[in-house]
PyMOL CGO cylinders between C-alpha atoms (Angstrom):
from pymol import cmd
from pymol.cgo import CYLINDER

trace = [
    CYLINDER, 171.34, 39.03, -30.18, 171.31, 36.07, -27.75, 0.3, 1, 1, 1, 1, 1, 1,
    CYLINDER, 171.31, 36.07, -27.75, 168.94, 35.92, -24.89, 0.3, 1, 1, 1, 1, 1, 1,
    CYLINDER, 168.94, 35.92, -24.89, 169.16, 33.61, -21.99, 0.3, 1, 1, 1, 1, 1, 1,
    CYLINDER, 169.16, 33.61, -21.99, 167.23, 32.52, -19.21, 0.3, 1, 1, 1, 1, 1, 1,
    CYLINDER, 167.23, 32.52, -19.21, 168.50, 33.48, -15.87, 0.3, 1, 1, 1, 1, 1, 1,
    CYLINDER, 168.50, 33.48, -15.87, 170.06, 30.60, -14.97, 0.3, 1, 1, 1, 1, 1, 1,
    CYLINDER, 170.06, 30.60, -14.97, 171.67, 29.72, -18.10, 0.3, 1, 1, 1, 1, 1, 1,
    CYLINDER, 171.67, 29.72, -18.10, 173.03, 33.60, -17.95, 0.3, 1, 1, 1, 1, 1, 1,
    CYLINDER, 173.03, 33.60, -17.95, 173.97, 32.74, -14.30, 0.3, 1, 1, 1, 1, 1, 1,
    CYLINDER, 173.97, 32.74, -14.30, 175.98, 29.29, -15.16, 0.3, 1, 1, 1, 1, 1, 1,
    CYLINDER, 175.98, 29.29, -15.16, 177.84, 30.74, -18.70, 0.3, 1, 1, 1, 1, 1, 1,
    CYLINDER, 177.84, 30.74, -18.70, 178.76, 33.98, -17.03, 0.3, 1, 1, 1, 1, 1, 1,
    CYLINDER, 178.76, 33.98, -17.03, 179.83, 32.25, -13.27, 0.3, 1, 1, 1, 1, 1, 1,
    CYLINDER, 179.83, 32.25, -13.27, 177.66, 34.21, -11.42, 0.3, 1, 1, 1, 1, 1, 1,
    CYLINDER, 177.66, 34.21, -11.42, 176.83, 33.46, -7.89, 0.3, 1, 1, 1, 1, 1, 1,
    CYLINDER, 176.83, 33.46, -7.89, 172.83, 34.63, -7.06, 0.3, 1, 1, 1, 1, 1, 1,
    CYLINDER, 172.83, 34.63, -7.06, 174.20, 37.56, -4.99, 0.3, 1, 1, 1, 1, 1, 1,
    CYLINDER, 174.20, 37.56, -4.99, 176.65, 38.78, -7.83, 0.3, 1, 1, 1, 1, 1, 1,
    CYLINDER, 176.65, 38.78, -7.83, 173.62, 38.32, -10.58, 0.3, 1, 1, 1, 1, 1, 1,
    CYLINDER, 173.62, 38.32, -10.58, 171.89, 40.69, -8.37, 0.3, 1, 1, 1, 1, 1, 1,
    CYLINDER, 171.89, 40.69, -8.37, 174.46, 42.72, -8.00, 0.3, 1, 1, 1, 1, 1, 1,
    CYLINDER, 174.46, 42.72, -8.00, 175.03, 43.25, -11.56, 0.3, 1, 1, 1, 1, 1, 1,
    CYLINDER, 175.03, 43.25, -11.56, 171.37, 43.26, -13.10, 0.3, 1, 1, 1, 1, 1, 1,
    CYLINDER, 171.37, 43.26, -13.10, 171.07, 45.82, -10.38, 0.3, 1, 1, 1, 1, 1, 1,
    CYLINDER, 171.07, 45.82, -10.38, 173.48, 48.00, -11.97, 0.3, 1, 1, 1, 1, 1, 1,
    CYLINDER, 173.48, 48.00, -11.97, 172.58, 47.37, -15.19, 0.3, 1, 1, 1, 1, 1, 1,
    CYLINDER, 172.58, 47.37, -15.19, 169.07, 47.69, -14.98, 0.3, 1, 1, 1, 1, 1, 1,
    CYLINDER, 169.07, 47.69, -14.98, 169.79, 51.35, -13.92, 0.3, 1, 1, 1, 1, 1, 1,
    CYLINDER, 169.79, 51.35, -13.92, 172.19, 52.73, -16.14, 0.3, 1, 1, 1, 1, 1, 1,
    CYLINDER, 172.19, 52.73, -16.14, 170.61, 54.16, -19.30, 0.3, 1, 1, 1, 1, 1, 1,
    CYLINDER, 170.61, 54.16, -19.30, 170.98, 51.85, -22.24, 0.3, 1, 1, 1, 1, 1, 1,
    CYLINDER, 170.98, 51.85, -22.24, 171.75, 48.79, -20.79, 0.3, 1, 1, 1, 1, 1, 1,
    CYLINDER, 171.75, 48.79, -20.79, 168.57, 48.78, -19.14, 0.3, 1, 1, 1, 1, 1, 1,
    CYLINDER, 168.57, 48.78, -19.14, 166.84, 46.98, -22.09, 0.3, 1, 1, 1, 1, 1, 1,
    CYLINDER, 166.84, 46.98, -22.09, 169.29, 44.21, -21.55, 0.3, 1, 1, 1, 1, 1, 1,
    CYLINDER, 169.29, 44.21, -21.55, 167.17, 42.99, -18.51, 0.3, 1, 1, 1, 1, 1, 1,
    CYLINDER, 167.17, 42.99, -18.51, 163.63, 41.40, -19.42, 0.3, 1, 1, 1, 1, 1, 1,
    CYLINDER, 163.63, 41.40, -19.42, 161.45, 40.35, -16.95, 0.3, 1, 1, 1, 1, 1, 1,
    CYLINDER, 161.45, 40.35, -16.95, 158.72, 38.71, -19.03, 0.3, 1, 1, 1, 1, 1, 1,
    CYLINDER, 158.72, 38.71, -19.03, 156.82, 37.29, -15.87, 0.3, 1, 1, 1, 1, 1, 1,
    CYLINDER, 156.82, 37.29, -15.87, 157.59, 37.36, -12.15, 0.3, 1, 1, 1, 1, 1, 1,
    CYLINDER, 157.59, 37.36, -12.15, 159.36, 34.37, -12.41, 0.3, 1, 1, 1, 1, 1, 1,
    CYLINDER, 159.36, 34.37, -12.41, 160.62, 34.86, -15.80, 0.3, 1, 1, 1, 1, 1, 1,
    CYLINDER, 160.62, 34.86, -15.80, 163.50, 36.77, -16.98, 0.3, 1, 1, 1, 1, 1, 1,
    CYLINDER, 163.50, 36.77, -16.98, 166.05, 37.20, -20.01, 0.3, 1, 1, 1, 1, 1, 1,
    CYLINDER, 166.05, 37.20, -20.01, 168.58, 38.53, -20.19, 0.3, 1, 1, 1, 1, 1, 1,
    CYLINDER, 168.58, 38.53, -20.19, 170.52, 40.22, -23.66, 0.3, 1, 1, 1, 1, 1, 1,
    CYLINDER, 170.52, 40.22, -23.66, 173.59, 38.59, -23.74, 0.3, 1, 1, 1, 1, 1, 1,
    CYLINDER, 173.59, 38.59, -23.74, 175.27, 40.91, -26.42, 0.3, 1, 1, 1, 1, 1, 1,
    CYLINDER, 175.27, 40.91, -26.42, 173.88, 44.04, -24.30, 0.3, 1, 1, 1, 1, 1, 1,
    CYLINDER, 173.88, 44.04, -24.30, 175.46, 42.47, -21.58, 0.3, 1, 1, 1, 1, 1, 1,
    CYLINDER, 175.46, 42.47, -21.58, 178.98, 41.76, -22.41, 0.3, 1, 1, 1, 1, 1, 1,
    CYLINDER, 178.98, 41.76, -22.41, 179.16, 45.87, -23.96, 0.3, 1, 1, 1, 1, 1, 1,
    CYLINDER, 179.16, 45.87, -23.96, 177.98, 46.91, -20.42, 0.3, 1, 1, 1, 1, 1, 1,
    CYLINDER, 177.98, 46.91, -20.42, 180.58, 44.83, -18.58, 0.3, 1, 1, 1, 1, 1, 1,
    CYLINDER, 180.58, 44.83, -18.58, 183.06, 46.20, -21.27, 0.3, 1, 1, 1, 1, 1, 1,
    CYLINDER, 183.06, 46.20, -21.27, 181.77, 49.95, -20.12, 0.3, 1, 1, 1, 1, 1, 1,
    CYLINDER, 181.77, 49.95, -20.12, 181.90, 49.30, -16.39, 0.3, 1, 1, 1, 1, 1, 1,
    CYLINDER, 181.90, 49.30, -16.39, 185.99, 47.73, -16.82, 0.3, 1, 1, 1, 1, 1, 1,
    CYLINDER, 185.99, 47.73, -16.82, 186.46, 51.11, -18.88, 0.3, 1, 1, 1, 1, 1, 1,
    CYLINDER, 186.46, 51.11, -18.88, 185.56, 53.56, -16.45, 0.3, 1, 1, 1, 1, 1, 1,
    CYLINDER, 185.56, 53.56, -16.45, 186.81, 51.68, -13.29, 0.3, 1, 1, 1, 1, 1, 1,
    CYLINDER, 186.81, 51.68, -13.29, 190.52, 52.67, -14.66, 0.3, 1, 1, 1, 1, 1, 1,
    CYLINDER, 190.52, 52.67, -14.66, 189.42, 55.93, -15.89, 0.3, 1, 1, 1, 1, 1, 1,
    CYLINDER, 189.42, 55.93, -15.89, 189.27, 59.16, -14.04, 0.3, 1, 1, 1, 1, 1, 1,
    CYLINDER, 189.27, 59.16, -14.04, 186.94, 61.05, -15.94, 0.3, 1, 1, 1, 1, 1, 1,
    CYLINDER, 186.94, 61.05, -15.94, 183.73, 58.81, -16.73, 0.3, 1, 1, 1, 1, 1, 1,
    CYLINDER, 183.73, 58.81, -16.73, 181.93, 58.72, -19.62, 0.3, 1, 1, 1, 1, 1, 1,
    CYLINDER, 181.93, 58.72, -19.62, 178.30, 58.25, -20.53, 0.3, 1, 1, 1, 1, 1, 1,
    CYLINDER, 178.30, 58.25, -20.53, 177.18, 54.72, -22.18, 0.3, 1, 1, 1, 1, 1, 1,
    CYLINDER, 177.18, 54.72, -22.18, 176.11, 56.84, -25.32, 0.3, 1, 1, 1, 1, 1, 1,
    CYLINDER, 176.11, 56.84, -25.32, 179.98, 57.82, -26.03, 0.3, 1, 1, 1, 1, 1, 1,
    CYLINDER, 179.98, 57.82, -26.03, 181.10, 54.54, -24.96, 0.3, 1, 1, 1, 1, 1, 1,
    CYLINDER, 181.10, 54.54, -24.96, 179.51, 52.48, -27.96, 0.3, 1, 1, 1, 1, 1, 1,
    CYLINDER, 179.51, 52.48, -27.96, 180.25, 55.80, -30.07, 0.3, 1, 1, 1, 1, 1, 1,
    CYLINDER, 180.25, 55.80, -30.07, 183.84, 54.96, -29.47, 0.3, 1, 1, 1, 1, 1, 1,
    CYLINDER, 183.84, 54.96, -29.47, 183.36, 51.03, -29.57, 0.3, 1, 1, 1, 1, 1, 1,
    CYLINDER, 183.36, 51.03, -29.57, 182.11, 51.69, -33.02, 0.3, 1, 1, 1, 1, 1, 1,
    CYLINDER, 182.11, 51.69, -33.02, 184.35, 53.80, -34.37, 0.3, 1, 1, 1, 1, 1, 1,
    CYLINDER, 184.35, 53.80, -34.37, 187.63, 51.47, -33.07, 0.3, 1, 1, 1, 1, 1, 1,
    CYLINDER, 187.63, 51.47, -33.07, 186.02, 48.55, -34.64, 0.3, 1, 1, 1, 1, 1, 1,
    CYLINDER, 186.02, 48.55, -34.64, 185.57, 50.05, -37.84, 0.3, 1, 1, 1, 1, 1, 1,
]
cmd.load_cgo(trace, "trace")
């Protein structure tokens, strides 16, 4: 498990400040995921990069699906593919 500092999340993954907000935002309330976003101090925050990249893997799988599934059955089925 990686963690990064805000910046350093926001520079490797591209992010603009508005889209970093946009997507801790979401992140921070979807069950799971949440304990990807740390905020240590009020200016201090990391951020679980392996956490991350499963919950951007979740949001691209339900934006082309039309039933949604929960977070829990999404790394159920992540594991069982990869084994």
């Amino acid at each position: 498990m990686k963690k990064m500092r805000k910046k350093e999340f926001m520079k490797a993954y591209n992010y603009s400040a508005s889209t970093y907000q946009r997507r801790m935002s979401e992140l921070k309330s979807t069950p799971l995921f949440c304990r990807a976003y740390e905020r240590v101090t009020g200016q201090e925050i990391w951020s679980d990069t392996k956490l991350c990249d499963i919950f951007l893997s979740f949001k691209a799988y339900n934006k082309i699906r039309t039933r949604k599934i929960s977070p829990q059955k999404f790394i159920e089925e992540d594991r069982k593919n990869a084994v």
